[in-house]
Structure formats: C-alpha cells, structure tokens
Phi, psi and omega in degrees: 000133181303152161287336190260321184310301169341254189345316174245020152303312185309251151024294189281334179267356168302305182294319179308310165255043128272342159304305190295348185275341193304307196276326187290315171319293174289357182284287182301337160309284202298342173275317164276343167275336157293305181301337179316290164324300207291295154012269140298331126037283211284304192287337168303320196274321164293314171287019195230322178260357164255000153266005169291291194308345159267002168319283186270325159326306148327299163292344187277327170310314198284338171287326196273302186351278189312300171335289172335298168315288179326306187290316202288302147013254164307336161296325177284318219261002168267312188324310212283328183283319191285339159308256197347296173328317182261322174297296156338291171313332214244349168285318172277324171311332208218027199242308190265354166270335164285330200271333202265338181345301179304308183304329160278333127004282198289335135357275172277320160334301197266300190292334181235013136073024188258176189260346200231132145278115190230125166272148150076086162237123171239128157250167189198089154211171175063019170123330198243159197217150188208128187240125169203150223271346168165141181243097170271146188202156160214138184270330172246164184086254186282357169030054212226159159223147187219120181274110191232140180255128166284140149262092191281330194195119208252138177280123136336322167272353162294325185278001080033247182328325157305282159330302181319307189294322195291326187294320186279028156294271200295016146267340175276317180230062190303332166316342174233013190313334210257080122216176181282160182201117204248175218178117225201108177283099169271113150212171192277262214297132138196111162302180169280331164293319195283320159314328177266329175296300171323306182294328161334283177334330182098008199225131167326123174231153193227121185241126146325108169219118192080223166239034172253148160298113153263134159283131149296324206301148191316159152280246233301053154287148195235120155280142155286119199268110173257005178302194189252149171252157163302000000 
C-alpha cells in the first residue's frame, strides 16, 4: 500500500467515526428530548390527579356543607312541628278537661261526697315537678283525696305515668299525705283491656257516656288506698 493509499484509508475511518459519534449524538439527543417528554408527561398527568382530587375534595366539601345545612334545616323545622304538636295537644287537652269538668265536679262532690275541687294543681320540690289535672279532697269527715288525670284518648303509658304520680303524690304534696288518697282515669277512648288493667290497679275509671263523664268500674271493684302507710 502507497503512502497516499494509507492516507486516505487514514482519512476514510475518520470520516467513518465522525459519523458514527455524530449518529450516537443524535441518538442521545433524541433518548433525551424523549425522557424530557415523558418527563413531562408525568408531571402533567400528575398535576391533572391533584386537581382532580381537589376537585372533588371541594364537592365533598360543598355536599357536607349543604348536607349540614339541610339536617340544621330539618332540626328547626321538626323542633317547629313538635311545638305545634304539642301546643295543639295540649290545647284539646285543656278544651276536654273544661268541656267534662262540671260532671266531674259532681262526681267527686256528690258521689264521693268531698268539699274541695281543683283543677290545673302543679307543684315543684325537691327537684320534681307534678302537674294534675284535678285534685279533689276533704280535709274533715272522710278525710280522703282524689287524684284524677283527664284524656281524650288513653294510652298504656299514660296509666304508667300515672302510677308514677299517685306513689309521688305524698311526698309532693304533704299537706295530704295522713289522708287516703284513690286514683282516677277520665277519657273519652277506654279500651276494654285498659278498664280491666285499671281495676286491677286499683284505680277508678271514668268514661264519657252522653256528654257527661260516669264511673264504669265493675260493681266489685276494690279501689286502692295509695297514701302512706303506716
């Protein structure tokens, strides 16, 4: 081989790997302008799931919000029925202890022979507070009290709730503890279950028949002395 053949052999492999770093270059340019790419890609796709997630975090907010509203909402507006309800309830209530009142007046006057008749008596001591719908008494003679609850339409747990009041009768009301003291149902509605659990009980019942108030209780019926004993 010529000193010139050499040379541009020399020459010619020069050229060859200046291509090849040339080719090698632009490879890694183009494998880094892809992760570049990617790169972003990535940071996009991310910045895409936090703004989804405050996205909805924001509606989960704006649902409890509203949700809140809505149940405080609905809390006034039941609170607002149950007023109504009860001011109603309690309004027929005091509509049937005025309209039957006089027959029971004569009731207890004549029939049970006492001198004093009190509607609406509430006391409050000790902690405890008792509201009854009339209280009739005599302090001489028959030395006796009578505890009567009013009704339109009688419950099981009103005949309860009764008992409850007659045993905390002589403690509420010690001016009468030393006398007998009887327990008396008035309602327009008694059932037949309920007439006979009351007579058990020991306690008077009284039904609207016309428009007077009667005592129903069986003839043997045995009433109950709840006062205190001895």
């Amino acid at each position: 081989m010529t000193d010139q053949e050499l040379r541009d052999l020399v020459a010619e492999n020069s050229r060859a790997l200046a291509q090849m770093r040339e080719q090698m270059q632009e490879q890694m340019r183009e494998k880094a302008e892809q992760r570049r790419i990617e790169a972003e890609q990535r940071s996009f796709e991310a910045e895409q799931r936090s703004f989804e997630a405050e996205r909805r975090q924001a509606e989960f907010e704006k649902n409890r919000k509203d949700s809140e509203k809505s149940f405080r909402d609905l809390n006034k507006y039941l609170n607002k029925v149950s007023r109504e309800i009860g001011y109603i309830g309690n309004t027929f209530g005091r509509f049937t202890e005025g309209l039957f009142l006089p027959s029971l007046e004569n009731i207890l006057l004549k029939d049970f022979g006492l001198d004093t008749v009190a509607p609406r008596i509430q006391r409050r001591q000790n902690g405890s507070f008792v509201e009854l719908d009339v209280l009739a008494f005599s302090n001489s003679g028959k030395n006796t009290a009578v505890v009567v609850e009013i009704k339109s339409k009688l419950r099981d747990d009103d005949i309860r709730a009764f008992l409850g009041q007659l045993a905390n009768f002589p403690q509420l009301f010690p001016e009468h503890k030393e006398k007998k003291l009887y327990g008396m149902i008035a309602a327009v509605g008694i059932s037949a279950e309920q007439k006979s659990k009351m007579e058990r009980l020991g306690i008077y019942v009284v039904q609207i028949t016309g428009d007077v108030f009667k005592i129903i209780s069986s003839k043997n019926f045995q009433p109950r002395d709840f006062g205190l004993k001895e």
